[in-house]
C-alpha positions as CSV (number, residue, x, y, z in Angstrom):
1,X,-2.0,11.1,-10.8
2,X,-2.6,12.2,-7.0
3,X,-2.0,10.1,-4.1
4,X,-2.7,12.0,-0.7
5,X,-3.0,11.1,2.8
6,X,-4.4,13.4,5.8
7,X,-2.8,11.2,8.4
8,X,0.4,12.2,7.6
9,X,2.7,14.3,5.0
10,X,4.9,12.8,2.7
11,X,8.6,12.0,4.0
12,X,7.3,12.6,7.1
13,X,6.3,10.4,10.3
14,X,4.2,8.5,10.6
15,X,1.5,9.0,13.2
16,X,1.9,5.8,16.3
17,X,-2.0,4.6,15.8
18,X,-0.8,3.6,12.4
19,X,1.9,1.3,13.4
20,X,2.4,-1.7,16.0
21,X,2.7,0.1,18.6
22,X,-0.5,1.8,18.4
23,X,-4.2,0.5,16.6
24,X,-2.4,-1.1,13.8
25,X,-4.8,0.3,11.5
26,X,-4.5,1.9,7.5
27,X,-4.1,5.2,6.8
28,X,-6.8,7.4,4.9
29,X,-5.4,7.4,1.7
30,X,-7.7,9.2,-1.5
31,X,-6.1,9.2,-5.4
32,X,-7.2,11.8,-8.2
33,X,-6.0,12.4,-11.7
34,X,-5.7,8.4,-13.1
35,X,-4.4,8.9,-16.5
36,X,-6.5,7.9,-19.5
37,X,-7.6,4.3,-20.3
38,X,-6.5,3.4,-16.2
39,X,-8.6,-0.3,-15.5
40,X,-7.7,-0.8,-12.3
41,X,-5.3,0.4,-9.5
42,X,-2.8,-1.8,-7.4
43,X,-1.3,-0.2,-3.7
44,X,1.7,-1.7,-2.5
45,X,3.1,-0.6,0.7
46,X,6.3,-1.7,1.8
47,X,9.8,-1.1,4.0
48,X,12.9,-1.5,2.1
49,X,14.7,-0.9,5.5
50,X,13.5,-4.1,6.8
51,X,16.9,-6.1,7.9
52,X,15.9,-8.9,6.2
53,X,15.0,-7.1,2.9
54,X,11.9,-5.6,1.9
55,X,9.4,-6.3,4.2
56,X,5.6,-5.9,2.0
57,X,2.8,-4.8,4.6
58,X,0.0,-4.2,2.0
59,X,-0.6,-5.1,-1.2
60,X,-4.3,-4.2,-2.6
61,X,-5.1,-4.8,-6.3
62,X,-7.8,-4.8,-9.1
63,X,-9.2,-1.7,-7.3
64,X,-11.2,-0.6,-9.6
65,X,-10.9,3.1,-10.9
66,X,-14.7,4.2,-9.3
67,X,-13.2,4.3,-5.7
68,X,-11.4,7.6,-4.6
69,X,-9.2,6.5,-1.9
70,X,-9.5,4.4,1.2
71,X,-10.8,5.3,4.3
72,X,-8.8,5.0,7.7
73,X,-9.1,1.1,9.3
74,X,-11.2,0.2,6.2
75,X,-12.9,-3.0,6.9
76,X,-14.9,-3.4,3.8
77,X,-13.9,-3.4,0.4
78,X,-15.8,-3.5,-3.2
79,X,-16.0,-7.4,-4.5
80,X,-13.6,-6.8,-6.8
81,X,-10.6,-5.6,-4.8
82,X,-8.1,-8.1,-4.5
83,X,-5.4,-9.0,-1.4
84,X,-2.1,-9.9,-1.7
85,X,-0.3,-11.9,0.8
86,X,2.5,-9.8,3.2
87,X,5.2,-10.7,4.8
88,X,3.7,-11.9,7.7
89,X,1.5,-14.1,5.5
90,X,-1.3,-12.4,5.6
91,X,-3.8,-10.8,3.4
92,X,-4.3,-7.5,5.2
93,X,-2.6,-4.4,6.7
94,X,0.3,-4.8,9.0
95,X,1.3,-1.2,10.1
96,X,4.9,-0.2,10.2
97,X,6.9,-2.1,13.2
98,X,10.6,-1.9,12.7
99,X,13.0,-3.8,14.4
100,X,16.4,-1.5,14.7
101,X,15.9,1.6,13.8
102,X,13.5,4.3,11.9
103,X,12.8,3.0,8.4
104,X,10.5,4.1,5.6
105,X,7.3,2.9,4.3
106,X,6.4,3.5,1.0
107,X,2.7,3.7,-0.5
108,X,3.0,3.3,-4.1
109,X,-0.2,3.2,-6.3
110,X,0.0,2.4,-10.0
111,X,-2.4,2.8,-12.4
112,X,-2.8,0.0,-14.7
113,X,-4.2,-0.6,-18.4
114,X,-5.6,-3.8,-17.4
115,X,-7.1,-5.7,-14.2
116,X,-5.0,-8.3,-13.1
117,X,-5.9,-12.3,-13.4
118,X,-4.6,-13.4,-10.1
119,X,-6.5,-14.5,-7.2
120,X,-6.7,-13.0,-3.1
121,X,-3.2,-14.6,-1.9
122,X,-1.2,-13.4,-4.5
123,X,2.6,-12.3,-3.7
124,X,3.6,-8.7,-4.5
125,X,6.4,-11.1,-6.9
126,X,3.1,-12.4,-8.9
127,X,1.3,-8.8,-8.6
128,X,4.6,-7.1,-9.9
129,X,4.9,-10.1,-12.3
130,X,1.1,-9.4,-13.6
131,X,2.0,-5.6,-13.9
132,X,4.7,-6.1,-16.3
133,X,4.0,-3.8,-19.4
134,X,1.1,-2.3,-18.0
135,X,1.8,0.5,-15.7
136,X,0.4,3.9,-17.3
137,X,2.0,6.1,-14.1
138,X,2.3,5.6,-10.6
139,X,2.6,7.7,-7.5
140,X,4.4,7.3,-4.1
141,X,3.7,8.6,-0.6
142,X,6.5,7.8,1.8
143,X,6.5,8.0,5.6
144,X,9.3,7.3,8.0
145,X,8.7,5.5,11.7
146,X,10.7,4.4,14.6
147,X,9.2,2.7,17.7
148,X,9.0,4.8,20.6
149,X,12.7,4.8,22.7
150,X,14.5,3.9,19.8
């Protein structure tokens, strides 16, 4: 399995209209290669840097397998995609905002046997939870940031 992004390279950083301090929009992210008997997809992206813990700012499932990828600032999704709640309490994108220092966001999109029988609002605890036993691969994009005159 395939995860790209043209916004930025993996382990690098991440460009500023991505982030808080810019648009606060998603990346374009596309996928390829989902191994055999893959039902749906789940994208988690989230900051293990965060001084409070891991702070989630994206959590997307039941995508089902026919979409390629996700275009930048995507506003509309197919009925079936599902939102998890963040750590702001939201179910949407919350572009990378750190508090202290540069940290590092990870986009991590698994490929799943199965599509998940949870509801928009889920946590990424439940989604994980829900995932348990039925993760056939997954694939990681990680990008650093730190807000300007840091």
């Amino acid at each position: 399995m395939k995860l790209k992004n043209s916004a930025f390279k993996h382990e690098s950083l991440i460009p500023v209209k991505y982030t808080c301090n810019g648009n606060d929009i998603s990346p374009p992210l596309s996928w390829s290669e989902l191994p055999e008997g893959t039902k749906s997809l789940v994208l988690i992206c989230d900051d293990p840097d965060a001084p409070m813990g891991t702070w989630d700012h994206w959590i997307l499932f039941n995508i089902p397998i026919s979409l390629k990828g996700l275009e930048e600032n995507i506003q509309e999704f197919p009925d079936a995609v599902c939102f998890g709640c963040n750590s702001w309490r939201r179910n949407d994108y919350g572009g990378p905002c750190p508090p202290d220092r540069e940290h590092r966001y990870f986009f991590t999109l698994y490929a799943l046997d199965k599509t998940l029988d949870l509801k928009n609002g889920a946590t990424k605890e439940a989604v994980l939870k829900a995932m348990k036993n039925h993760v056939l691969e997954k694939e990681v994009l990680m990008g650093r940031y730190n807000q300007p005159g840091r």
